[in-house]
N, C-alpha and C positions, 0 to 999 in steps of 0.2 A: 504494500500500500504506500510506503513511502516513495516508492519511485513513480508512481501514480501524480502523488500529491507534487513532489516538485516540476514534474512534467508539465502539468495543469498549472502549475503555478509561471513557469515558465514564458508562457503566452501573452503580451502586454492587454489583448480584448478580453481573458483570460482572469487576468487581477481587474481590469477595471470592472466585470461584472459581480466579482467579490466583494471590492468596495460598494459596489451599487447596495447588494445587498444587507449591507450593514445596517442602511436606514429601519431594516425591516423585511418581511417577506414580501416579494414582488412579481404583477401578471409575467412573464416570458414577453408576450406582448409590448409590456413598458420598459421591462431591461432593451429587450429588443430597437426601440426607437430611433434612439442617440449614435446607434451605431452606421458608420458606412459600410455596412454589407447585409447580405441579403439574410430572412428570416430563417431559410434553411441553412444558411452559414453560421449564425446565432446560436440556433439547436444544436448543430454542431460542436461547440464549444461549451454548451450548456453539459450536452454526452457526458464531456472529458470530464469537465467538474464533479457530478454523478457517480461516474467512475472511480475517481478518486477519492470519494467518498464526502466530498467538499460542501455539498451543497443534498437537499432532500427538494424533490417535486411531489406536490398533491395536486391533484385532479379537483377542482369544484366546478362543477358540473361543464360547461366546456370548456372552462379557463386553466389553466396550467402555472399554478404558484410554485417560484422555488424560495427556499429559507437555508441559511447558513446551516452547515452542521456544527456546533461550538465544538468539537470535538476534532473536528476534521484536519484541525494542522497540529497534534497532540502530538503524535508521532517524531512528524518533522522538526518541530521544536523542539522538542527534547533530543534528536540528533543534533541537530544546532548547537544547541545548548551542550553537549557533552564535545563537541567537536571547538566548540570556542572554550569550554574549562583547559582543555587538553593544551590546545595551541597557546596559552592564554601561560599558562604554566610552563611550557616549554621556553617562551618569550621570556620571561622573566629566569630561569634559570640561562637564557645564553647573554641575557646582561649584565646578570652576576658575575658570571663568568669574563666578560667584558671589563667589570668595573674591575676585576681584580686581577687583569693584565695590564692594565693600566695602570695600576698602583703597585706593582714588582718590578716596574721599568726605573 
């Protein structure tokens, strides 16, 4: 799922319908609008988000709501977040390391 999630996330039409939905749950229709391309290229990208687990669509009656899944970048930030602890700590011991070739000169 996480290579899902950065894939999707990957896409700049991609995050801006993520942002979109942050306001709220939104018709496909009204995400759909803003965009320069067409409604089956929308869907399309809506898919990926789905896929990814990003985002949940309901059905009321012929309209097609999707809503964030709060859950859906959990994964990926916590790789994040373990992959910047890691580098984050490596950084600071090759400074150490630095500072104290510097001061046996």
């Amino acid at each position: 799922m996480l290579d899902r999630a950065y894939a999707a996330l990957a896409d700049p039409t991609r995050r801006r319908l993520l942002e979109a939905l942050r306001a709220g749950d939104a018709r496909i229709t009204d995400l759909a609008a803003p965009l320069p391309m067409t409604f089956a290229g929308v869907s399309r990208h809506i898919g990926v988000l789905e896929s990814a687990g990003l985002v949940t669509r309901e059905v009321r009656g012929r309209e097609h709501w999707l809503s964030l899944r709060p859950d859906g970048l959990t994964g990926a930030a916590q790789w994040m977040d373990e992959q910047t602890q890691f580098w984050s700590t490596r950084a600071d011991a090759l400074a150490a390391r630095l500072s104290r070739k510097r001061r046996a000169k």
